[in-house]
Every structure is written in structure tokens, then in C-alpha cells.
N, C-alpha and C positions, 0 to 999 in steps of 0.2 A: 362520109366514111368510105374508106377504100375498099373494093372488094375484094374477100381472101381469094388466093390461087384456089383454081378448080381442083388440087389434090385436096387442098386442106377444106375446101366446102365440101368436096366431096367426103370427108370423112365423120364432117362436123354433122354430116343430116346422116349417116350411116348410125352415129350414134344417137340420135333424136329418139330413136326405138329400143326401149324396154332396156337403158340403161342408165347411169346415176346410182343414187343409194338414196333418195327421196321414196318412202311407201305409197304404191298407187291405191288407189281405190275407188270406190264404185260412185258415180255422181249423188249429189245429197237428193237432187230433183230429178225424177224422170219422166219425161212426156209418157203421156197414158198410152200412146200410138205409138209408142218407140218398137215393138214388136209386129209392127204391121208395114213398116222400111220395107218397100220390093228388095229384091236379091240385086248385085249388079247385072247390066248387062254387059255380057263381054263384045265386046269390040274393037278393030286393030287400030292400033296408038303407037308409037314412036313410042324407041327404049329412051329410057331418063337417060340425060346426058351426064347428072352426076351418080346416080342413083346403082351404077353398073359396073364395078371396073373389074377389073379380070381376078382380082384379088384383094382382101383387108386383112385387118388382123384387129382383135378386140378381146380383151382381157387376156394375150398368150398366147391366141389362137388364130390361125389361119383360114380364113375360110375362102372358095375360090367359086366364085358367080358361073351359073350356067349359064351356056350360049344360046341355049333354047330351051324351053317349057316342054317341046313335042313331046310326047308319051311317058309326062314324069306322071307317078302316084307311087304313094309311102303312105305307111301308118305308123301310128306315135301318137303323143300326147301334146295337143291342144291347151293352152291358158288362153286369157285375155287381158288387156290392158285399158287406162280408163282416164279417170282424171291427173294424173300424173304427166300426160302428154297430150291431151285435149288441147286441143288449136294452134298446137307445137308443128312448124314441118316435118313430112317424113321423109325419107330416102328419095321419093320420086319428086320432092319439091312442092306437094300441096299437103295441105294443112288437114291435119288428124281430127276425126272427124269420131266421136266413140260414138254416134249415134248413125253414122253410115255404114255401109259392108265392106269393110277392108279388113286386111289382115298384114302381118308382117311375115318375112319368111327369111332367112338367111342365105339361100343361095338361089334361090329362081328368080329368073330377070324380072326388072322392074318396068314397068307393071305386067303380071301376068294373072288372069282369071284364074281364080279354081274351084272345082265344087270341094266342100266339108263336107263330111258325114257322119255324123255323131255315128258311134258305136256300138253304144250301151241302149241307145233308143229309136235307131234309124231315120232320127229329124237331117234333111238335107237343107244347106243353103250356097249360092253362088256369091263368092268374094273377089275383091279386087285384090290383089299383093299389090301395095304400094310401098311398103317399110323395108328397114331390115331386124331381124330378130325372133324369136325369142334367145339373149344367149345365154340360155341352160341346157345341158348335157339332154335331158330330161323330155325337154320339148321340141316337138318341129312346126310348130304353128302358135302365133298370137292373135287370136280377132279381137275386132272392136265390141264393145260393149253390148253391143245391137247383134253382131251377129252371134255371139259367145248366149246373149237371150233367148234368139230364136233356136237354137242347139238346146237349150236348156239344160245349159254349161254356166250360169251363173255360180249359183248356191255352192258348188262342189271347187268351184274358181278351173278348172281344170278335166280334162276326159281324155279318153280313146277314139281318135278320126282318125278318116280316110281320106288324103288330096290327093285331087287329081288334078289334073292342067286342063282347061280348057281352050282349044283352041277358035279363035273369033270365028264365025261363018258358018262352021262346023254344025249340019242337021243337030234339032233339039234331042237329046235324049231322054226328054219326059215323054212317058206315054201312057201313064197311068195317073189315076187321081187317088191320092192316100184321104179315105174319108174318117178315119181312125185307127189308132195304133193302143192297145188295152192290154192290161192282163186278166181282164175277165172277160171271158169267153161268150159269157151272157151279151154284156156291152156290146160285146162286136158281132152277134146278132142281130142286137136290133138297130145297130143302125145300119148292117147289110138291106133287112127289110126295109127301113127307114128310107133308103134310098133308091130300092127297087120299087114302089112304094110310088114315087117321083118318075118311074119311066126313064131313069140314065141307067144305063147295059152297057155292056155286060157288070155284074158286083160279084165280085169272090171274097173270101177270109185265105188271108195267108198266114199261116203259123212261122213264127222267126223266133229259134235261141237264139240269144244273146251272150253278153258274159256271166249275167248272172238271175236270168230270168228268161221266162219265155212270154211274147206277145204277139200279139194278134192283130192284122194291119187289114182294116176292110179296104178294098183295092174295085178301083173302078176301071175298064178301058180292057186292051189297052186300045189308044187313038191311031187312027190311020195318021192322023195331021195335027199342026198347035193350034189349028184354027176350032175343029170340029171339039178338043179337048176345054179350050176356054170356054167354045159356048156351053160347055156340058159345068164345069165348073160358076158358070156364071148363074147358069138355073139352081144348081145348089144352092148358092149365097142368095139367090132370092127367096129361098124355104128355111134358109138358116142354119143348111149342114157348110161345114167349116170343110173346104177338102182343097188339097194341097199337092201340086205337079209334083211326083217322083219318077225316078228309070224304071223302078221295078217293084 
């Protein structure tokens, strides 16, 4: 089989993401661990050679690829996509993966890191942009099925984040350990104690409104280093407290 010209594969894997008019939906089977996927790691990679062109257009519209990621963050509304394009190529030329951390995005180069940050519940996670899309008015982000869980953005299909671009090399901005996030206040007592309790110091309660609730984030650190924070997270997991790197 001959191969199409680079304009026309380039357009054919632009549309591979969160288009058609087949309805996606959620895998019938999910690994029990599919929520426990590390986050990506960002690291620097050559832009796709089809994956990038300075301009497309899809369904009407024009859309025009950034030159760089540097200092991009937006907020807007997040979906996810699923079996509908599971094992499909994406934009950047490998294969969609709904149980990895990728996401699609419409105009940030390919591939670029970003952190998500759920809204409504302050769950963060690190994604890959390998696609293009979501194209609805509506959304500026689609993750994969795995990261849209760890967000706890399934049930709702849809939320309010925050991307930002992560640049590869770039000092970690975690420097706290989030050992619960509650609306009862009780909760996030005990497991403050719970974990002072364990000898990891510094433990605070931080109170955070949301959009439509207030919660309570018991907050470990912060770490001088990512070294000294794993090991602090790692003696958690051997006690059985669940706690999770955030910036703040």
C-alpha cells in the first residue's frame, strides 16, 4: 500500500482524536490497578513530525498550533475519551492508550507535559498531550480514561481544571504530601494525628472553598528535596496512610 503524503497523514491522525459520530464509552473491563498508573514523566522528545503543523481546520474551524508550551495555563472544562479510539493512533503517531496518562489538546505542541488539576476537588495529575482535540466550544482538555479516574472525573464524564505546561528538567513542584482531602472536619483530624502519630513533620489542615463546597486537605511537608519527600511517603504506605505529592 502506498503511503499517503505527509499533509494528508498529517490530517488523518489530527482527526483520530475525539472525532467521528461513533459514541465512546467507558471499557466494559477495567484492571483493578488502572487507578494506580504513575503520572507521566515529562521528558524532552522531539516535536511529531506530523502531529504539528502550523495550522488545521476541523469541522469550520481553524485552529493554529503553538510554537511553544513555555508559560501556557488555562482553565475550562476537561472530558475524557475511551473506547471509541482505544489502540487508534493519535496525533503524535502512537497508539491511544485509555489506560495511560495522556490527553488530547488542540493547540499545544505535540507532545507536550501538563499538570491537570481537578477543581472541584484539588486531585492533581501529570499528562502527556499526545492527540489533537477535544473539538467542542466547551472543552480545552480530553484525558484518557486512567487519568479522567484519577481526577475523579469519571461519573460526571466532564469538570473544571487547571493546565499548565510543564517544562522537562524543570525543579519538581511537589513539596508536600496531600494525606487527605474531606468535608468533615472530624476526618481530617484524625488523620493529622494519625500521621503525627507516625513521626512525618511537619502535618497541617488546610481549609480550601471550592466551587461548591469546602474541604479540608491534611498537608504534610513542605520537603526541602524529592528525595527526602519519597522517603517520607514511602513510611506512610508502609502504615497504610495513602498520601499523594502535590505543590501546595
Amino acid at each position: 500500500m502506498r503511503a499517503p503524503r505527509p499533509a494528508a497523514a498529517a490530517l488523518a491522525l489530527l482527526l483520530a482524536a475525539c472525532g467521528g459520530v461513533k459514541e465512546d464509552s467507558a471499557p466494559r473491563v477495567v484492571p483493578a490497578d488502572f487507578l494506580d498508573v504513575p503520572d507521566a514523566v515529562p521528558r524532552a522528545e522531539p516535536v511529531s513530525r506530523y502531529g504539528n503543523p502550523a495550522q488545521y481546520d476541523i469541522e469550520g474551524r481553524t485552529y493554529y498550533v503553538l510554537r511553544s508550551a513555555a508559560g501556557y495555563r488555562e482553565r475550562g472544562v476537561a472530558s475524557w475519551y475511551g473506547t471509541k479510539f482505544h489502540g487508534k493512533r493519535t496525533s503524535s503517531g502512537e497508539t491511544y492508550d485509555m489506560f495511560g496518562m495522556t490527553a488530547a489538546h488542540k493547540t499545544l505542541p505535540v507532545p507536550t507535559y501538563v499538570r491537570v488539576t481537578n477543581l472541584a476537588n484539588g486531585r492533581q495529575v501529570v499528562v502527556k498531550v499526545n492527540d489533537r482535540g477535544p473539538f467542542r466550544r466547551d472543552r480545552i482538555l480530553d484525558l484518557s480514561y486512567a487519568a479522567a479516574g484519577k481526577l475523579d472525573l469519571l461519573d460526571h464524564g466532564s469538570g473544571p481544571v487547571e493546565v499548565e505546561a510543564i517544562t522537562p528538567g524543570q525543579p519538581s513542584t511537589h513539596r508536600f504530601l496531600e494525606a487527605a482531602i474531606t468535608e468533615d472536619p472530624i476526618d481530617a483530624v484524625a488523620v493529622r494525628e494519625r500521621v503525627a502519630d507516625l513521626g512525618v513533620k511537619p502535618v497541617q489542615i488546610r481549609t480550601q472553598d471550592l466551587e461548591d463546597r469546602t474541604v479540608h486537605r491534611v498537608l504534610i511537608g513542605p520537603f526541602a528535596d524529592a528525595a527526602t519527600l519519597a522517603a517520607a511517603q514511602q513510611r506512610l504506605a508502609a502504615a497504610q496512610v495513602d498520601a499523594r505529592p502535590v505543590g501546595d
